[in-house]
TIBA-265949 format. One record per residue (C-alpha): residue number from 1; residue in three letters; x, y, z. Coordinates in steps of 0.5 Angstrom, whole numbers, plus 2048, in hexadecimal, padded with zeros to 3 digits. Each point is the difference from the previous one (the first is absolute). Layout:
REM residues N
NUM|ALA|X|Y|Z;
...
REM end
This chain:
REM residues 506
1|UNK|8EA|906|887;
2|UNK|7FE|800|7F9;
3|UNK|801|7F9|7FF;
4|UNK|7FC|7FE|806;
5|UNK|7FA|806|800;
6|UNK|7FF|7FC|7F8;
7|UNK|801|7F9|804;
8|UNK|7FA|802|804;
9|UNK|7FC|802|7FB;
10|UNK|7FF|7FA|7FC;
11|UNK|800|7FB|806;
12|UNK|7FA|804|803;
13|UNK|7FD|800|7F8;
14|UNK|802|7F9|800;
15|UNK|7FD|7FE|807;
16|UNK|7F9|806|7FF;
17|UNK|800|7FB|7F9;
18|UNK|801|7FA|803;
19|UNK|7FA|801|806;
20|UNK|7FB|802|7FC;
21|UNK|801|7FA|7FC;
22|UNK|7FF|7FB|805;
23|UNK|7F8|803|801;
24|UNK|7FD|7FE|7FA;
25|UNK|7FA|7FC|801;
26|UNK|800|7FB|7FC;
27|UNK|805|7FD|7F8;
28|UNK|7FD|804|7F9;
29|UNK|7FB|7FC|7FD;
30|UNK|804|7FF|7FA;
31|UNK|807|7FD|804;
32|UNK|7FD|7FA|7FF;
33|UNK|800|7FF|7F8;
34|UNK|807|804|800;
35|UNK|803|7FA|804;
36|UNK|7FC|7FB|7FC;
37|UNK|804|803|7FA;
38|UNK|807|800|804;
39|UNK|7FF|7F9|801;
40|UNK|7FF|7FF|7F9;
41|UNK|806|802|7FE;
42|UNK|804|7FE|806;
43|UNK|7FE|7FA|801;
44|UNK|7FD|7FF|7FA;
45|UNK|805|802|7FB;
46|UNK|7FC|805|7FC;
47|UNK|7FC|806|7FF;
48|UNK|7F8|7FE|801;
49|UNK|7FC|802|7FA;
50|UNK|7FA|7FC|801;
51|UNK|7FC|800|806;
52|UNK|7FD|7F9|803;
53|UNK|7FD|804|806;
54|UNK|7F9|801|7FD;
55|UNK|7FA|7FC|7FD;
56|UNK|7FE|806|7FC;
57|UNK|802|802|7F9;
58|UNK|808|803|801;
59|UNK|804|804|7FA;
60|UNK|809|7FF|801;
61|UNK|801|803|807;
62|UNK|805|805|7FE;
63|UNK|804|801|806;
64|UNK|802|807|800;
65|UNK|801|7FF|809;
66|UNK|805|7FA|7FD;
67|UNK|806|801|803;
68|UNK|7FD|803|806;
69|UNK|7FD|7F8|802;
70|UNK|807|7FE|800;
71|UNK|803|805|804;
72|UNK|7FA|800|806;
73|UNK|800|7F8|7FE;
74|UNK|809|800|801;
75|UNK|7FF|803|806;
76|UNK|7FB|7FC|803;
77|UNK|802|7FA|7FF;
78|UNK|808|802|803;
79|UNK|7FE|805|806;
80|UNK|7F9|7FE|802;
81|UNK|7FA|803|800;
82|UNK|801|806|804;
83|UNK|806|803|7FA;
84|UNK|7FB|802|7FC;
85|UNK|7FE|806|806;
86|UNK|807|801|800;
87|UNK|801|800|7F8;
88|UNK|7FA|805|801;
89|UNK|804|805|805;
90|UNK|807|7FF|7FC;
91|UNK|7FD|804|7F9;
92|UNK|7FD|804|803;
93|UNK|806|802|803;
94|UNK|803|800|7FA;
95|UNK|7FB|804|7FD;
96|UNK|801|806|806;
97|UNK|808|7FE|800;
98|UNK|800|802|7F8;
99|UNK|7FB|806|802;
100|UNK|805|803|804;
101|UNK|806|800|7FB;
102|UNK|7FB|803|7FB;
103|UNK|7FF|806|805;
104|UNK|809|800|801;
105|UNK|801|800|7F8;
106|UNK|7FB|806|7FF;
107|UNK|801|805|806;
108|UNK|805|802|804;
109|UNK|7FC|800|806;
110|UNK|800|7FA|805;
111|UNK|7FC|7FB|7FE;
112|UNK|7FF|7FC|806;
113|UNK|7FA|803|803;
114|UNK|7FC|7FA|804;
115|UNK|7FA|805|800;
116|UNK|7FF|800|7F9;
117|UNK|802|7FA|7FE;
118|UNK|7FB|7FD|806;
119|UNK|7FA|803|7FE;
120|UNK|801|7FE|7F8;
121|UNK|801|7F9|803;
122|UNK|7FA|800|804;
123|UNK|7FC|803|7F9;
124|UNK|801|7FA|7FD;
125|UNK|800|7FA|806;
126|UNK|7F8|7FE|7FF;
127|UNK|803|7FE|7F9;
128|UNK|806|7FD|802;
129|UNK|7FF|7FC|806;
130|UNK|7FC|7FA|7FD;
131|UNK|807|7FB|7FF;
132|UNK|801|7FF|7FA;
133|UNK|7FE|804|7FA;
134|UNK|804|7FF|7F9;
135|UNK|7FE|807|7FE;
136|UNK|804|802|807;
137|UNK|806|7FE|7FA;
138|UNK|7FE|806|7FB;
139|UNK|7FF|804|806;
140|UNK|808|7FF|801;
141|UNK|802|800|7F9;
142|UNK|7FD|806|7FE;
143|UNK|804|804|806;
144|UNK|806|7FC|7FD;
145|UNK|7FF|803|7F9;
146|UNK|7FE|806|804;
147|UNK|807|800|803;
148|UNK|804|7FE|7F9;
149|UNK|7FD|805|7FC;
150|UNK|801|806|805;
151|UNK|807|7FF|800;
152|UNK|800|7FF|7F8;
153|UNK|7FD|807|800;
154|UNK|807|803|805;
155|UNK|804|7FE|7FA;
156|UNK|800|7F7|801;
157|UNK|7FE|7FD|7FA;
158|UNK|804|7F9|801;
159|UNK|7F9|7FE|804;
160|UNK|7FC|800|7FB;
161|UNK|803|7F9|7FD;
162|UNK|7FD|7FE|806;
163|UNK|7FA|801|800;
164|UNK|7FE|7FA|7FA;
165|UNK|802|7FB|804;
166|UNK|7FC|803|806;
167|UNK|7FA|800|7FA;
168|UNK|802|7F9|7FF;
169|UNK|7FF|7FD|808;
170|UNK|7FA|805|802;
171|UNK|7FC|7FD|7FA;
172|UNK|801|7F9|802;
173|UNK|7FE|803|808;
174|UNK|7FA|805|7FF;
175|UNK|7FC|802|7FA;
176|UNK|801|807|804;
177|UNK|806|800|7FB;
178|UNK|7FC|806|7FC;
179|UNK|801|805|805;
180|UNK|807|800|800;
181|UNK|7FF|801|7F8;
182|UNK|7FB|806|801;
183|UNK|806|803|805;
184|UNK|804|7FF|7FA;
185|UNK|7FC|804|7FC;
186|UNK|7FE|805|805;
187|UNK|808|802|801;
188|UNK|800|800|7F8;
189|UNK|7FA|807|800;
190|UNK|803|802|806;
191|UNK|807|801|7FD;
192|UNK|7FE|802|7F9;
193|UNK|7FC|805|804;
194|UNK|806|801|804;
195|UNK|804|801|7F9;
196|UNK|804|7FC|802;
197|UNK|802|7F9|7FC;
198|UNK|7FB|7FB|800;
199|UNK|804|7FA|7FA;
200|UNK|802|7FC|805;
201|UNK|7FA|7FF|803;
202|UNK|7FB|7FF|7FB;
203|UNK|807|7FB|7FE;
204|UNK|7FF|7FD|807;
205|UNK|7F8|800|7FF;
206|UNK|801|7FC|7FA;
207|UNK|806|7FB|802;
208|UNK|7FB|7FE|806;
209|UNK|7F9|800|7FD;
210|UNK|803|7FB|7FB;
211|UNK|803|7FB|806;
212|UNK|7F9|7FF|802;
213|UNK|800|7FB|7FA;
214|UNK|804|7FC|806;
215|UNK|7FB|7FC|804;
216|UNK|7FE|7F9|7FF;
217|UNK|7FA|802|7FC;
218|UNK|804|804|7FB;
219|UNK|7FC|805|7FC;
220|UNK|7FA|7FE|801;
221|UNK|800|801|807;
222|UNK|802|808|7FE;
223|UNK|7F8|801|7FE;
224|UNK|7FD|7FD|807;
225|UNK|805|805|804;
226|UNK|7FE|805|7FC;
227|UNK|7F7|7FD|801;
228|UNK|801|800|808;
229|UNK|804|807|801;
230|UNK|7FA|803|7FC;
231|UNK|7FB|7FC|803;
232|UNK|7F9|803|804;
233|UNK|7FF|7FC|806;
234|UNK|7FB|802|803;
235|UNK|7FE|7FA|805;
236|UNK|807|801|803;
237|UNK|800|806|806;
238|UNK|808|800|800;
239|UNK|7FE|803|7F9;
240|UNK|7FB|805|802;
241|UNK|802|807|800;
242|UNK|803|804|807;
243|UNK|7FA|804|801;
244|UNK|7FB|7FA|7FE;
245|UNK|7F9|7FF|805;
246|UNK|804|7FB|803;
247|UNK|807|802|800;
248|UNK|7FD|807|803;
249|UNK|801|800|807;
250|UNK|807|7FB|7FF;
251|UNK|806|802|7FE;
252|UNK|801|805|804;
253|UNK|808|800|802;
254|UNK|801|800|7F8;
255|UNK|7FA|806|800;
256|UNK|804|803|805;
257|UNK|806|800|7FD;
258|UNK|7FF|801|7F9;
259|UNK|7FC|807|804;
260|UNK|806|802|802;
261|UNK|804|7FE|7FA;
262|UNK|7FC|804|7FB;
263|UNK|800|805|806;
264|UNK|808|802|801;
265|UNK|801|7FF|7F8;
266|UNK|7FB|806|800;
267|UNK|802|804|805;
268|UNK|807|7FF|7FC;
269|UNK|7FD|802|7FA;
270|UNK|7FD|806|803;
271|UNK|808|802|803;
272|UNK|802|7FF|7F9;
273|UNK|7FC|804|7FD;
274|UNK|801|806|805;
275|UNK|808|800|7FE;
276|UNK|7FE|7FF|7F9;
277|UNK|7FA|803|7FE;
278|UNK|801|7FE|7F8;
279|UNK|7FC|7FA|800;
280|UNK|804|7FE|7F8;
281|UNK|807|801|805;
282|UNK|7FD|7FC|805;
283|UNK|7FD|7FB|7FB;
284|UNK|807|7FF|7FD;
285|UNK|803|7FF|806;
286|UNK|7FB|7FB|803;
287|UNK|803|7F8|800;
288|UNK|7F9|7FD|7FB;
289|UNK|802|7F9|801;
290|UNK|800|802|808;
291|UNK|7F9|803|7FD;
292|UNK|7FD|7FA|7FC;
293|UNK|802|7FA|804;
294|UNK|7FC|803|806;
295|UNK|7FB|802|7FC;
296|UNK|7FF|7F9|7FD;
297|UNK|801|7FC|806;
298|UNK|7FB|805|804;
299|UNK|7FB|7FE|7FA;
300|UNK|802|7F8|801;
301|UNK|7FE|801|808;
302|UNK|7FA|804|7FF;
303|UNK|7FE|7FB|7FB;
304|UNK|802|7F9|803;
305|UNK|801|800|807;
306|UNK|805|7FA|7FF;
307|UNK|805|804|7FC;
308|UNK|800|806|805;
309|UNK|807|7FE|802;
310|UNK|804|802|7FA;
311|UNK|7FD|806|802;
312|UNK|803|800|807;
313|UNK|807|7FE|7FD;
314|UNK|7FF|806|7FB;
315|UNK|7FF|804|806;
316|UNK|806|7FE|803;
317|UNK|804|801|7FB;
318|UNK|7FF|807|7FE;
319|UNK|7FD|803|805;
320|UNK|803|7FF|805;
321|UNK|805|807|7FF;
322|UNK|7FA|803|800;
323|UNK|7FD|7FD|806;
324|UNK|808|803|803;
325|UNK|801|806|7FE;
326|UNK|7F8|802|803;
327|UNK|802|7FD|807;
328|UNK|808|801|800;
329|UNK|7FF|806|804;
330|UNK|7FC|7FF|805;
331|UNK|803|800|806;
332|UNK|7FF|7FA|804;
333|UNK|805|7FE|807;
334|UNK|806|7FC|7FF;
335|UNK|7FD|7FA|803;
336|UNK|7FA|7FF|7FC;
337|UNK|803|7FB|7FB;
338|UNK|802|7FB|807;
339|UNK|7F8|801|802;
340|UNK|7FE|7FE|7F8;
341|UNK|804|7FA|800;
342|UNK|7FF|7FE|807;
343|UNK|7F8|800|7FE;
344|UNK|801|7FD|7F9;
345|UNK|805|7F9|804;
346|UNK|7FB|800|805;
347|UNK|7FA|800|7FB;
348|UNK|804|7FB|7FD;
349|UNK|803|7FA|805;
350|UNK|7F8|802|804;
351|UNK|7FD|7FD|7FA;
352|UNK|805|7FA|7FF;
353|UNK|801|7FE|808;
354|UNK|7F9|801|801;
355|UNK|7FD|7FA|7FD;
356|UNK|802|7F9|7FE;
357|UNK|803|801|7F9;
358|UNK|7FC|7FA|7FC;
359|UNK|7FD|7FF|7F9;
360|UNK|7F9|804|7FF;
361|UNK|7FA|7FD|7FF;
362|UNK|7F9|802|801;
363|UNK|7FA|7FB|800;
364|UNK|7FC|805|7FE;
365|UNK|804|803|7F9;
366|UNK|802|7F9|7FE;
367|UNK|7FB|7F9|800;
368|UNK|805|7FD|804;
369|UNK|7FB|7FB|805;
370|UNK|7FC|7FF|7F9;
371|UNK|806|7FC|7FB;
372|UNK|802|7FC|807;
373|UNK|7F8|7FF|801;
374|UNK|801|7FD|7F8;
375|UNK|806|7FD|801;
376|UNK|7FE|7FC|806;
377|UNK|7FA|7FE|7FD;
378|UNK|803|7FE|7FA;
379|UNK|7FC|804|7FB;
380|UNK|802|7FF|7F9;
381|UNK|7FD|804|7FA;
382|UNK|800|807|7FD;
383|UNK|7FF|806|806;
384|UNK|7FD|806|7FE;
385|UNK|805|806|804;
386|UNK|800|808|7FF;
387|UNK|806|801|7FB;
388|UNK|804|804|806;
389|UNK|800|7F9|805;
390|UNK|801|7FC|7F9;
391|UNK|807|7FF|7FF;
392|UNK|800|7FE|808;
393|UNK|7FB|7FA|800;
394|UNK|804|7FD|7F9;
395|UNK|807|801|804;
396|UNK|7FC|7FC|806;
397|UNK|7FC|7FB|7FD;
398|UNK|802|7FE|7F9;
399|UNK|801|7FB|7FE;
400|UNK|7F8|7FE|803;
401|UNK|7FE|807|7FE;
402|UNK|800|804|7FA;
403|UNK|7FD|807|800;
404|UNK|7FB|806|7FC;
405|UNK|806|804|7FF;
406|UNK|805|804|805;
407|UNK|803|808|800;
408|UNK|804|7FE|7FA;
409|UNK|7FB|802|7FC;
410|UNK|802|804|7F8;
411|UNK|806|7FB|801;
412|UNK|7FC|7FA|800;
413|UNK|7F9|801|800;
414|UNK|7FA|803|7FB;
415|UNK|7FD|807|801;
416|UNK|7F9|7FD|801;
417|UNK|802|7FB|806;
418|UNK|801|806|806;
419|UNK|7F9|803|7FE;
420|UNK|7FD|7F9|7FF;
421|UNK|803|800|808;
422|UNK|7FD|806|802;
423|UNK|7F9|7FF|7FD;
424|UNK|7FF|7F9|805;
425|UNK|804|804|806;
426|UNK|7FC|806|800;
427|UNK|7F9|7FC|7FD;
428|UNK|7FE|804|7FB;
429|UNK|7FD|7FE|7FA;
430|UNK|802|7F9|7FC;
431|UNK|803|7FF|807;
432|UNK|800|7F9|7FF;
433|UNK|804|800|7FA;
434|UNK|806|7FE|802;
435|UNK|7FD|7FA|804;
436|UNK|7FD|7FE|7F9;
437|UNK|806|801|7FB;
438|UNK|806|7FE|806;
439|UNK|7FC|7FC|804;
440|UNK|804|7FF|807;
441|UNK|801|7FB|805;
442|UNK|802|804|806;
443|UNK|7FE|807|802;
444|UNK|804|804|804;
445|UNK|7FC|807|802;
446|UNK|802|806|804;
447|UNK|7F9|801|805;
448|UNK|800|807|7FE;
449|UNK|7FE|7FF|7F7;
450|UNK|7F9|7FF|800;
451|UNK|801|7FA|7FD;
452|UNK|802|7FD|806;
453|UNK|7F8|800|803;
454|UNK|7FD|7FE|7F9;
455|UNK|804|7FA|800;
456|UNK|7FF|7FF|807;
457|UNK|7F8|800|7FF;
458|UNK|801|7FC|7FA;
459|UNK|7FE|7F8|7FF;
460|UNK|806|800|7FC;
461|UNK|805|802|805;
462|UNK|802|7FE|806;
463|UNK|804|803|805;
464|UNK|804|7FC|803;
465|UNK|805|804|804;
466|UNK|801|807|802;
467|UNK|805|803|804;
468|UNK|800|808|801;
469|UNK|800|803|7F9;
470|UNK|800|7F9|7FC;
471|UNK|7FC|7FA|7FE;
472|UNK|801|7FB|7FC;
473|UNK|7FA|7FD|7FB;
474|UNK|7FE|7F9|7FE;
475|UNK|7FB|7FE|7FB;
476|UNK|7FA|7FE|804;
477|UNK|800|7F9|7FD;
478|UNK|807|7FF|802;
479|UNK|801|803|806;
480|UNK|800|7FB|806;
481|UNK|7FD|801|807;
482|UNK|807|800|804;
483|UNK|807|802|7FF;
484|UNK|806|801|802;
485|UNK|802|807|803;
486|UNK|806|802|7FF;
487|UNK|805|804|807;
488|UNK|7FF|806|802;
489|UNK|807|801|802;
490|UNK|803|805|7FD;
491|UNK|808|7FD|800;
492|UNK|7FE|7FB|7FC;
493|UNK|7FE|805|7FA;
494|UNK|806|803|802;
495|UNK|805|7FA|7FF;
496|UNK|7FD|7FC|7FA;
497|UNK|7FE|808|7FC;
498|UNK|804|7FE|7FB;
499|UNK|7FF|7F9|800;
500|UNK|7FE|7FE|7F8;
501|UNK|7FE|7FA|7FC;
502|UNK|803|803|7FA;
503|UNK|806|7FC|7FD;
504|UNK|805|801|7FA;
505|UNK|805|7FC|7FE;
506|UNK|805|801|7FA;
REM end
């Protein structure tokens, strides 16, 4: 019976997990410019370290999302464009997967309750849900090293020859190698503060800081990862504080359970207190890593709302005893898991059933209609985009097309490109400098900027297609009374979506 309620549990997880990942709306921005990279190295044979996508000024592209290109480029190309939805689905469930043996290898409570493991997931799902984000492998590897470290503190030191090498792949995959760096470091005062021995750990820190040096770039590459970990970006939302004015009244199953977290640890304190009225004997006894890895990664969700979900892995894995031990003795009939699990697979086979399972694709996040509508016509030159919608106009349009700049910004671009942007989007002052400096062929607008209208009454500019959210602007002295407009058939956008005109050859 053991086996199987364990079985159960992570089959509902998995397909809980795997429902909410077919409801993504639409690929994230950046896949466009991962697959290019992996196609570089696969087809290509080598690390691409110069961009060729843009007509403007570029610096080294130091990749540090490298090796993430070549696994979402590798599983592309052998299993087809829906694999990247499943890929997403399956490190998720690695990540609760690791997660629950976490929780077995620090209590003794039964660490399978798919309550608390469910409302963690949905935490965390306005995230993870767009397929597929590098970062997605640094949210894995930092519940790994979590994993490693936890059972180096019950007495397995042998695990931290692994973790250099996990160093190594990690680098070469996500710059978000630092986090599990920092979780090092934080194991290292937590246990010193624990008085306990820390050598081997700051021993471990240095062996693993070194392995950074291996990366294509070498050295040098250490001094950009260190400039984009600590780089402001205040033009990105997903690096926008939690309690940020648009971030306000979003997030709120992260809010509600970071609430409830911060609530049941408080109440757990307060029941410490009770029974050990000295605070210097309850603060001896308290676990400081449990104290600071939850304080440090509750500061990164309150900061960035991209980084919440290491919050969430931390609050699985350390407090998940204390959210048992509250809710253990509350009397509740036999039944009441057969009605838990029995709502949570209808949920699940509900979501999976209920509509036909295809590639998301939106008109109305992505100028889909705009690249065909260019496509067709056969219209060459440098096109003008918002950096977020960059990466997929080259991987569509090149080599035809080239581009202002993508969402690769600090790893290609200079700092002055994104307000230079920004300046002709929301038209303030000098708003024509970026036409002046890199003149465009081709603009593509969002009809909700207020540029969209100045260039639409301007005699410079012409519109000459539209669809809903986009159009696509021409000057006025080569633009042509008529043109080929392109279906309206959604298939097709469907079918040839990964269709690209980029070649490498070795």
């Amino acid at each position: 019976m053991g086996k199987f309620k364990t079985f159960l549990f992570y089959i509902t997880l998995f397909l809980l997990i795997f429902a909410f990942s077919t409801t993504a709306h639409n690929f994230d921005f950046d896949l466009w410019a991962r697959l290019i990279a992996g196609m570089g190295v696969i087809d290509g044979g080598h690390v691409l370290k110069t961009d060729f996508l843009s007509y403007t000024p570029v610096h080294t592209w130091w990749d540090h999302e490298w090796g993430s290109g070549v696994i979402f480029y590798a599983v592309l190309k052998l299993f087809g464009a829906y694999s990247l939805i499943i890929l997403q689905a399956v490190m998720i469930f690695l990540i609760f997967f690791v997660l629950s043996k976490i929780v077995k290898s620090r209590t003794k409570c039964y660490p399978y309750n798919i309550l608390f493991y469910f409302f963690a997931l949905m935490s965390v799902m306005y995230n993870l849900n767009n397929p597929i984000r590098c970062h997605l492998f640094s949210f894995l590897f930092f519940t790994i090293f979590i994993y490693i470290l936890e059972k180096v503190r019950n007495g397995n030191n042998k695990l931290l020859y692994i973790i250099p090498f996990i160093t190594i792949l990690w680098n070469n995959i996500h710059g978000g190698v630092v986090s599990g760096l920092g979780l090092i470091i934080m194991y290292a005062l937590g246990e010193f503060l624990n008085k306990k021995p820390i050598k081997k750990y700051v021993i471990t820190f240095t062996i693993s800081a070194l392995a950074l040096f291996i990366n294509p770039w070498g050295y040098e590459y250490i001094k950009f990862l260190l400039m984009a970990n600590t780089m402001h970006r205040p033009d990105v939302m997903e690096w926008w504080g939690l309690f940020s004015k648009f971030h306000l009244f979003k997030q709120i199953p992260f809010k509600i359970f970071m609430f409830f977290v911060l609530v049941f640890e408080s109440i757990n304190i307060t029941k410490i207190l009770k029974h050990k009225p000295k605070l210097r004997e309850t603060y001896e006894k308290a676990d400081k890593v449990k104290i600071i890895v939850l304080c440090a990664t509750l500061f990164l969700a309150i900061k960035h709302v991209k980084l919440l979900p290491f919050f969430t892995i931390a609050a699985v894995a350390y407090t998940y005893e204390d959210f048992y031990n509250l809710v253990e003795n509350i009397t509740l009939p036999n039944w009441k898991n057969k009605i838990v699990y029995g709502m949570l697979l209808f949920l699940s086979i509900f979501s999976l059933t209920a509509k036909n399972l295809s590639l998301p694709i939106m008109a109305e996040t992505y100028p889909i209609k705009e690249v065909e509508f260019i496509k067709r016509n056969n219209i060459k030159g440098n096109i003008l985009v918002n950096f977020g919608l960059g990466s997929y106009v080259s991987y569509k349009l090149y080599p035809n097309n080239l581009i202002y700049m993508d969402g690769r910004y600090e790893e290609v671009y200079y700092d002055y490109m994104v307000p230079l942007l920004k300046k002709f989007y929301l038209v303030m002052p000098y708003w024509n400098e970026i036409l002046e400096k890199f003149p465009p062929d081709c603009i593509i607008l969002e009809n909700y900027y207020p540029i969209y209208n100045h260039l639409k009454n301007s005699d410079d500019w012409k519109l000459v297609y539209e669809s809903k959210v986009f159009g696509v602007f021409l000057p006025t002295k080569h633009a042509k009374d008529s043109y080929i407009k392109p279906t309206d058939d959604i298939n097709y956008y469907k079918n040839t979506l990964f269709d690209t005109g980029i070649k490498f050859n070795r």
